[in-house]
C-alpha positions as a printed NumPy array, in Angstrom:
array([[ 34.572, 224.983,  89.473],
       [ 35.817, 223.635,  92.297],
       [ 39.194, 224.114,  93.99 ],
       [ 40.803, 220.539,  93.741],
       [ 39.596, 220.433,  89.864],
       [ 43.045, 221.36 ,  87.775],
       [ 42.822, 224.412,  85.645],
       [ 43.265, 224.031,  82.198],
       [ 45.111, 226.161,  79.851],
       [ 45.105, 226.737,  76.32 ],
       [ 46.654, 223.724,  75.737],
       [ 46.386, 221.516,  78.911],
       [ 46.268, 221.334,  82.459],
       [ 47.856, 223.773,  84.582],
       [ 51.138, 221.831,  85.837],
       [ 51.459, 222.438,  89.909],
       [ 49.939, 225.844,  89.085],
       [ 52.247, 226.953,  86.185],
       [ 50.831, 227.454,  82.973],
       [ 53.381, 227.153,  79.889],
       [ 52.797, 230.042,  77.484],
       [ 53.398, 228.07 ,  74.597],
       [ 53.911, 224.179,  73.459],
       [ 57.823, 224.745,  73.031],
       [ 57.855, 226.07 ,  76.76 ],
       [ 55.888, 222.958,  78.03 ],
       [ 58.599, 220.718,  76.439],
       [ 61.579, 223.007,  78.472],
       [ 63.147, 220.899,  81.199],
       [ 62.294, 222.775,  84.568],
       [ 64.331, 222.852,  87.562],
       [ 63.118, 219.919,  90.398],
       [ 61.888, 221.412,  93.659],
       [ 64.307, 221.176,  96.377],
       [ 63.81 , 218.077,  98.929],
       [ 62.647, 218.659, 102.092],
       [ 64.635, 219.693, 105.278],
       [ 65.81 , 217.119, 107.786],
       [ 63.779, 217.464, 110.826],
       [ 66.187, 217.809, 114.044],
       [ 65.133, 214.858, 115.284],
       [ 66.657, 213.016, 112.117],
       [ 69.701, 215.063, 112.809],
       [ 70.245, 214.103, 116.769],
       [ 73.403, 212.544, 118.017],
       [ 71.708, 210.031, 119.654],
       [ 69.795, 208.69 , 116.226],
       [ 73.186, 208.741, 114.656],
       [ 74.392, 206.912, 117.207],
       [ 72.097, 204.162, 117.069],
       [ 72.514, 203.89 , 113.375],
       [ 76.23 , 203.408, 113.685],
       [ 75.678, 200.606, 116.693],
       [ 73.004, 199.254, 114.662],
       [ 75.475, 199.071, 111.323],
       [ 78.725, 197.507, 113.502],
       [ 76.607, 194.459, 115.03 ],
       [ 75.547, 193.949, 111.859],
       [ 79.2  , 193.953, 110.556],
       [ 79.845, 192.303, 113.501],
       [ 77.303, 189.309, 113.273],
       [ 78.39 , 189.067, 109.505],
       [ 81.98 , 188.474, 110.554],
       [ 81.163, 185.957, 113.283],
       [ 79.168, 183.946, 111.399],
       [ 81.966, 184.133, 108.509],
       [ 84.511, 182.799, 111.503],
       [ 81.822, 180.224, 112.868],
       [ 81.833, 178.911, 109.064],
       [ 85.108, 178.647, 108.552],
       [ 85.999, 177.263, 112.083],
       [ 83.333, 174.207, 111.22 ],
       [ 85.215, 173.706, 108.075],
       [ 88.479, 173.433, 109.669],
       [ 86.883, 171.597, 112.648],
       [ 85.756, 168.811, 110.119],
       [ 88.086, 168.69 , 107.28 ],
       [ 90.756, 166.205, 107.213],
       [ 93.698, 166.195, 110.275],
       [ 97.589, 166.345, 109.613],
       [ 98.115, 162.884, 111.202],
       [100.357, 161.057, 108.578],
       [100.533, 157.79 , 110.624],
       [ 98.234, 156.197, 113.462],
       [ 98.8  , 157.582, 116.724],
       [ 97.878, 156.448, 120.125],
       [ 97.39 , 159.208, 122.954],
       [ 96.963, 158.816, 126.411],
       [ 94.43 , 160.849, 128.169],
       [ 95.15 , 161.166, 132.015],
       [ 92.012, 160.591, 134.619],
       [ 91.259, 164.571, 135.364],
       [ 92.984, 166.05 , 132.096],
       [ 91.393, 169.824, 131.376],
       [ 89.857, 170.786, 127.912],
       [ 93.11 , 172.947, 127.237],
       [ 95.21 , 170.003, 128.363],
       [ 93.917, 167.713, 126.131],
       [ 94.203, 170.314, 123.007],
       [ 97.625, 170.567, 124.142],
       [ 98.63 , 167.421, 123.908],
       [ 96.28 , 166.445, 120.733],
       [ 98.743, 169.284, 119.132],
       [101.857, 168.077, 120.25 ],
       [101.412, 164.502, 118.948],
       [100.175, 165.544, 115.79 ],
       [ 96.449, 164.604, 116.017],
       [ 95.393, 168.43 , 115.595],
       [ 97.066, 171.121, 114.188],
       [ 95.177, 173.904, 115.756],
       [ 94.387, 173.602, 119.293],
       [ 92.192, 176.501, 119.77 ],
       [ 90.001, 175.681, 116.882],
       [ 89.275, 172.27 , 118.368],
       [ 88.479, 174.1  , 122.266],
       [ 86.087, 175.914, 120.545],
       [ 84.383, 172.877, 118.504],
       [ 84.236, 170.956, 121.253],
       [ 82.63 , 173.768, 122.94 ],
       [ 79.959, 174.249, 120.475],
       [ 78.992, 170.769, 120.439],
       [ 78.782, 170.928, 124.546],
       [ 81.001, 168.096, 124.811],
       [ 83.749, 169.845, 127.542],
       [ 82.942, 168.311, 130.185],
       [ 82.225, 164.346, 128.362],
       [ 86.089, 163.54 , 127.219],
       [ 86.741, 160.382, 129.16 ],
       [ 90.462, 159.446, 129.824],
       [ 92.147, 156.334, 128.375],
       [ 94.236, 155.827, 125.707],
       [ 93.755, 156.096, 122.269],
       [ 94.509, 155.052, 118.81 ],
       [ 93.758, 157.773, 116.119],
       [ 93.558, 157.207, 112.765],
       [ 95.519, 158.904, 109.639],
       [ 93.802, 162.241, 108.877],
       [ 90.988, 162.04 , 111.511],
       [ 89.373, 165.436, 111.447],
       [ 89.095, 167.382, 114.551],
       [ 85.351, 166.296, 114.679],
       [ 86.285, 162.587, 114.901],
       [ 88.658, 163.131, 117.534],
       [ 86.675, 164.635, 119.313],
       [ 83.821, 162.06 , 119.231],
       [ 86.447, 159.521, 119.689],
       [ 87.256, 161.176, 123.229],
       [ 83.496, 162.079, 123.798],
       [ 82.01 , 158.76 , 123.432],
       [ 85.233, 156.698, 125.532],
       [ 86.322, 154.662, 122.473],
       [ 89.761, 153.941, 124.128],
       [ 92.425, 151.002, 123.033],
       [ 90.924, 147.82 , 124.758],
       [ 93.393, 145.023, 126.271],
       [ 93.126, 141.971, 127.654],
       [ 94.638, 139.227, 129.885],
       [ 93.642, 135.562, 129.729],
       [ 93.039, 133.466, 132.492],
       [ 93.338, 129.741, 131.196],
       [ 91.395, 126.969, 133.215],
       [ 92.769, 124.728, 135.99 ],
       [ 95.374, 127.724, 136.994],
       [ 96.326, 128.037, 140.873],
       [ 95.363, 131.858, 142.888],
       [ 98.905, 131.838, 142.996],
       [ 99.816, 131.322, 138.953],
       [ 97.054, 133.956, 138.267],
       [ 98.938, 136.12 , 140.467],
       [101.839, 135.62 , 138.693],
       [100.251, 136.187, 135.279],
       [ 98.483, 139.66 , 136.935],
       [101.74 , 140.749, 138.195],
       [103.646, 140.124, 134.369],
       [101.039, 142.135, 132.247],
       [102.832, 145.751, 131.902],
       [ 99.665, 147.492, 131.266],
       [ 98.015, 146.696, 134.018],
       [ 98.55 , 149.171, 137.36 ],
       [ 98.79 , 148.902, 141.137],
       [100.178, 146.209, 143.442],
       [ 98.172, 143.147, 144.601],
       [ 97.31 , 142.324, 147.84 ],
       [ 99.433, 140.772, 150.275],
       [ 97.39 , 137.877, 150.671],
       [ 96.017, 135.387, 148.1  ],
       [ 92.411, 135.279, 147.701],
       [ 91.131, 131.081, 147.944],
       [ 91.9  , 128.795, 146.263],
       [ 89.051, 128.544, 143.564],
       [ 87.599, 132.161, 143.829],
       [ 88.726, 133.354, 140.819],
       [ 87.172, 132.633, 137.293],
       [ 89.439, 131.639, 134.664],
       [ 88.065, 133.512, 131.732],
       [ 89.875, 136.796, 128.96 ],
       [ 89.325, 140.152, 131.097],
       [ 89.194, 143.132, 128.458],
       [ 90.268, 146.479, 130.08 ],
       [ 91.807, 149.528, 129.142],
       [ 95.257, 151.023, 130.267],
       [ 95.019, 152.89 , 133.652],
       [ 93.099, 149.516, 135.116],
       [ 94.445, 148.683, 138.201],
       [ 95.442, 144.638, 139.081],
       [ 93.122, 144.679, 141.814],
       [ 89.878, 145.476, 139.956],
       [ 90.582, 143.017, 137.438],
       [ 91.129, 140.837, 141.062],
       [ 87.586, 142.236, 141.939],
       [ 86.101, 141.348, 138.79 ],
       [ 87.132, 137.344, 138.869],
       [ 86.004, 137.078, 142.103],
       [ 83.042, 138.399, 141.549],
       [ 81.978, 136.58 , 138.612],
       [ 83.287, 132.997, 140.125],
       [ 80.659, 133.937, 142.906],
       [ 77.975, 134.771, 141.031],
       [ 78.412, 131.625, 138.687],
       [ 79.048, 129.163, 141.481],
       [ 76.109, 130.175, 142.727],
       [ 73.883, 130.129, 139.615],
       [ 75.438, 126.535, 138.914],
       [ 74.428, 125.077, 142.242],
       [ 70.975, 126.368, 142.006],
       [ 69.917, 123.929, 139.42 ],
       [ 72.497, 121.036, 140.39 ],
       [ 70.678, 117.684, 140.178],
       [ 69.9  , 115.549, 143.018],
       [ 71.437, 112.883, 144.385],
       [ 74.511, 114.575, 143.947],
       [ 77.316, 113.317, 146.809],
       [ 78.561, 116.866, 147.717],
       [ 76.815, 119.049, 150.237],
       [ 77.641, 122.802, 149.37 ],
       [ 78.616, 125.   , 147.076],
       [ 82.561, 124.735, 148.33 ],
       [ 82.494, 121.083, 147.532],
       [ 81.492, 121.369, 144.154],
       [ 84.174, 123.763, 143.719],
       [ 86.482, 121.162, 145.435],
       [ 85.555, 118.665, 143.224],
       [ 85.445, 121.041, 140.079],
       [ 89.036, 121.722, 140.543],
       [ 90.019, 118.1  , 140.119],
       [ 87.897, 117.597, 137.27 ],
       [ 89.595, 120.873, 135.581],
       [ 93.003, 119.486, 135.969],
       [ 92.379, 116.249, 135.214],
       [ 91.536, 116.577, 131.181],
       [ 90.972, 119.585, 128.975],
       [ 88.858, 118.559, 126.816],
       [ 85.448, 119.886, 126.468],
       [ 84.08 , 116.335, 125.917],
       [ 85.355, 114.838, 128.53 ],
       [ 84.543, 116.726, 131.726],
       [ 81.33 , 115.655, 132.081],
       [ 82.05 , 111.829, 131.763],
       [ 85.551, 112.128, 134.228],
       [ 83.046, 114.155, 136.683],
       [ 80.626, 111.014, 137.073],
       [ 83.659, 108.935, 137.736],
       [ 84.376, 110.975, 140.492],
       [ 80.817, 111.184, 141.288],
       [ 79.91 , 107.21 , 141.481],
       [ 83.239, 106.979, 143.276],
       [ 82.302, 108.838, 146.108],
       [ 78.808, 107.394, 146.086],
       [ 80.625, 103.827, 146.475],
       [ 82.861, 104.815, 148.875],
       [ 85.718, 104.522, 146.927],
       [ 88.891, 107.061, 147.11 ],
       [ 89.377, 109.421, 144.015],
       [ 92.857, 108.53 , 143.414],
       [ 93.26 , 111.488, 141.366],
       [ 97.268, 112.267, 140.331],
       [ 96.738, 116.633, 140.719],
       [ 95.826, 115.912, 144.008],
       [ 98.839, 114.488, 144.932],
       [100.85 , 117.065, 142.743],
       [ 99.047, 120.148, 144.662],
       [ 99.712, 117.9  , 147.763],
       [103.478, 117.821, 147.323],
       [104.071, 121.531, 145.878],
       [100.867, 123.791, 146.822],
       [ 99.575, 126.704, 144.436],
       [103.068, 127.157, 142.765],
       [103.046, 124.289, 140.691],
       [104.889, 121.069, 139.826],
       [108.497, 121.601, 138.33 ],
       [107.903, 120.956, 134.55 ],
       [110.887, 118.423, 134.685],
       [109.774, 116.486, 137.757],
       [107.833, 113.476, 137.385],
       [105.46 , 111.714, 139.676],
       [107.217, 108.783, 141.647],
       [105.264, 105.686, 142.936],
       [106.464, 106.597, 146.554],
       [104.757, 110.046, 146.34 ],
       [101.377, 108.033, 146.164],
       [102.52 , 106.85 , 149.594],
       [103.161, 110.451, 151.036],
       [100.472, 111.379, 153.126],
       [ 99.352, 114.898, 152.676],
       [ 95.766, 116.414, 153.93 ],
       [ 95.433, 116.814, 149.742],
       [ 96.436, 113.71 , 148.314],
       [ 93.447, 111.101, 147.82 ],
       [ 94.793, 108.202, 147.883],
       [ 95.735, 108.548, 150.941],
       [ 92.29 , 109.962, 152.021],
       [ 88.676, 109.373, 151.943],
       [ 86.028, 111.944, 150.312],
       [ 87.411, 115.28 , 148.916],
       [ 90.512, 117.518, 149.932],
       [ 89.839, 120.251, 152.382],
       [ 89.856, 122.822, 149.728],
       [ 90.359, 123.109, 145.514],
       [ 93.56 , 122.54 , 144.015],
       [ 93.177, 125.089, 141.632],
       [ 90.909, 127.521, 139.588],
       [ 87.555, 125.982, 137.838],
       [ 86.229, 127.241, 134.99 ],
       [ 82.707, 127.118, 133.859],
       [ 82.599, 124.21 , 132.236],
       [ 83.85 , 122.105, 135.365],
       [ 81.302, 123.213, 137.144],
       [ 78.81 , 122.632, 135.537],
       [ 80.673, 118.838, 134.88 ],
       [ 80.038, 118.297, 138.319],
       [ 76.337, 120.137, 138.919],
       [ 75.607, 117.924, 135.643],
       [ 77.477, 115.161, 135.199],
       [ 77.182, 112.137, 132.69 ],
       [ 74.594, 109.067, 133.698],
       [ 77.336, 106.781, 133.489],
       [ 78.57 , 103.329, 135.85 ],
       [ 82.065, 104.124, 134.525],
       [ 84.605, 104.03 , 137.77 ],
       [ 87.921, 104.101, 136.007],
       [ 89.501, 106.117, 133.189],
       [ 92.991, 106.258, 131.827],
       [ 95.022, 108.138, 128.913],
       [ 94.383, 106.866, 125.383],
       [ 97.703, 108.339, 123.999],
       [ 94.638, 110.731, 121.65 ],
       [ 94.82 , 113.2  , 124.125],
       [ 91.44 , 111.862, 125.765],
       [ 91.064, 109.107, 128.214],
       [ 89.643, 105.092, 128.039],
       [ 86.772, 104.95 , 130.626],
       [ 86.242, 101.879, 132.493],
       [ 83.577, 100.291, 134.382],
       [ 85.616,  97.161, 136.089],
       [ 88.76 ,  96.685, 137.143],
       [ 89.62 ,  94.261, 134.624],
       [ 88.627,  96.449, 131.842],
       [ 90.534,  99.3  , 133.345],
       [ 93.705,  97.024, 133.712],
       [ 93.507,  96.586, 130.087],
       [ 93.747, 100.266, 129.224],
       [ 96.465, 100.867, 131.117],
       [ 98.243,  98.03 , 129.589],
       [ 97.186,  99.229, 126.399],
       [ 98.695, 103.473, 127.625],
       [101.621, 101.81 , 129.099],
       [102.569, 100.232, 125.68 ],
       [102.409, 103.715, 124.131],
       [104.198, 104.83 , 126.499],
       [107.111, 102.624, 125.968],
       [106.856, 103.354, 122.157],
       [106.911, 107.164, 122.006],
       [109.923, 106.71 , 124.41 ],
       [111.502, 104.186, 121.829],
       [110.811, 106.257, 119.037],
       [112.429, 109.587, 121.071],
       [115.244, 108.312, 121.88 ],
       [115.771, 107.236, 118.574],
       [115.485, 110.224, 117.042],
       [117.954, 111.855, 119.524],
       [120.375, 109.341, 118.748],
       [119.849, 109.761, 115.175],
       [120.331, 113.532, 115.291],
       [123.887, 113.118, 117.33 ],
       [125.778, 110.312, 117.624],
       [128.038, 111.798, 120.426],
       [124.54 , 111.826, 123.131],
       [125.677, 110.697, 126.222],
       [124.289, 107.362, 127.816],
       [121.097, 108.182, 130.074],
       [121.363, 107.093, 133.554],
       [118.202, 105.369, 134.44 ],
       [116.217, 106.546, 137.412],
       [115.598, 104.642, 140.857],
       [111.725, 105.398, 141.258],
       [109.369, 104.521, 138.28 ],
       [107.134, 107.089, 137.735],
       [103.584, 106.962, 138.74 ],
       [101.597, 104.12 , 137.494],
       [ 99.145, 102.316, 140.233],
       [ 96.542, 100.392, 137.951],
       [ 93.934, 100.276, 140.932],
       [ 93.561, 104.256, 140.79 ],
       [ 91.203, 106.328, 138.907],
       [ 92.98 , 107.964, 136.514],
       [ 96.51 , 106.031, 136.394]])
């Protein structure tokens, strides 16, 4: 038999080599063999060690990733912000800054929370300055992005047509939002394009300055590039010139390209321009003609380098601010023979090719004239019966039938 083969007894196999005398002792419950010894290797201080450090990052990892979850879910839940809010970021502002001041005007409630979110999405060193408008209960998350991604307030300043340098100026120096002085000295005459400027607060006056001049230059010259022939100016400051005139002399859309080829065949004829805001810019430069002033027949006889009828060919220089539609007016004007126009009491004009036909128009503005005057003072008597007796004035206003635009 061999050794590995397990004895037998009378009633079964010998059990780790104890035979039970009897079938009752085989049932007995037997004691269970003592467990091995722990080697002393198992029993170092160095393996103990280890366990522990191993058993604290554990903990530790557990709890961070318990604090990473619930820092995401304050970092995104809804803020405390009860009403809209608008915060202004300084140019250079720190991370810790900005949390500051988030927390102070009631945007965040917990500024370390959102150092650390912004930290995790690796947007430190992306919050742009500028001011912002932040919404009712606009989660850390949103603020942030808000910041990150330069989503400030936007305002803007208009620039109407026809404007002097010096009226823009003015308009520049009113806006409150705007920053920084303007320069000493006025840019040209006709540099600047009228147009609405968006910017946001921190802009200073003279890089919204830049910015007209920049894009008047750039459109001048794309205008002039594909100018028809044939045209009676020689350069790009001509057109402007001429532009000028055209923008002050009607507003309407319609219009500019049929008063530019008056202007146009005039000069091709030979004939003065006549034009009134030529003697207006003549008399009183960039600032502008009094609102209450009119235009007396004897300032058609002043002679002033800007007034044309006094002159030949175009001023020396614009007599105010084009806008794009001017210019192109006078790059493309109308294929018209018309040499005249005068108001139409519509807001328009009545364009004329002959004298005699022009003579009629004015006739038929002058009548209108004299009736909306009728009809005004009528009214103010109406309204007070105590209205003093106007004294009539001793120059008639403006009025020469023989001029362009009279």
């Amino acid at each position: 038999m061999s050794e590995d083969t397990p004895r037998r007894g009378n009633d079964g196999p010998v059990q780790n080599g104890y035979v039970p005398r009897s079938p009752h002792e085989a049932l007995q419950p037997r004691d269970a063999p003592q467990p091995p010894k722990r080697s002393r290797h198992a029993r170092s201080s160095i393996v103990l060690v280890f366990h522990f450090l191993m058993s604290l990052m554990v903990l530790v990892a557990l709890a961070g990733l318990g604090v990473a979850y619930f820092g995401k879910l304050r970092f995104e839940e809804p803020g405390p912000l009860q009403i809209a809010r608008t915060i202004v970021i300084k140019d250079g502002s720190s991370l810790s800054s900005i949390a500051d001041q988030l927390r102070s005007g009631g945007v965040i409630d917990n500024d370390l929370i959102f150092r650390l979110g912004v930290r995790a999405h690796n947007a430190a060193g992306s919050l742009q300055s500028g001011e912002y408008l932040f919404s009712p209960r606009m989660s850390m998350l949103d603020v942030m992005t808000t910041i990150r991604d330069g989503r400030a307030i936007t305002h803007r300043i208009s620039i109407p047509e026809g404007l002097t340098t010096h009226q823009i100026f003015e308009r520049l120096q009113q806006d409150e939002v705007l920053v920084g002085d303007l320069p000493d000295q006025l840019p040209p005459e006709g540099s600047l394009m009228p147009d609405t400027y968006p910017f946001q607060r921190g802009t200073t006056r003279q890089q919204v300055l830049d910015q007209m001049r920049q894009s008047q230059e750039r459109f001048i010259k794309t205008v002039w590039d594909r100018r028809i022939d044939g045209l009676p100016i020689s350069s790009p400051e001509e057109m402007v010139i001429l532009a000028s005139i055209v923008e002050k002399e009607t507003g309407r859309a319609d219009e500019r390209p049929l008063v530019a080829s008056v202007f146009i065949n005039r000069l091709n004829k030979g004939m003065r321009l006549q034009s009134d805001p030529t003697i207006i810019y003549g008399l009183f430069g960039g600032e502008g003609k009094p609102s209450d002033r009119p235009i007396y027949k004897s300032d058609i006889q002043r002679a002033t380098p800007y007034n044309t009828y006094q002159i030949d060919g175009l001023p020396p220089g614009p007599i105010a601010n084009p806008g794009r539609a001017a210019l192109e007016a006078v790059a493309n004007p109308s294929r018209t023979d018309k040499l005249f126009f005068v108001a139409d009491g519509t807001g328009g004009h009545a364009f004329a090719v002959t004298l005699a036909e022009h003579e009629e128009n004015v006739r038929r503005w002058r009548e209108i004239e004299r009736r909306r005057k009728a009809e005004a003072q009528n009214a103010e008597e109406a309204a007070s019966s105590e209205t003093e007796e106007q004294q009539p004035s001793q120059e008639a206003e403006t009025g020469s039938e023989n001029g362009a635009t009279q």
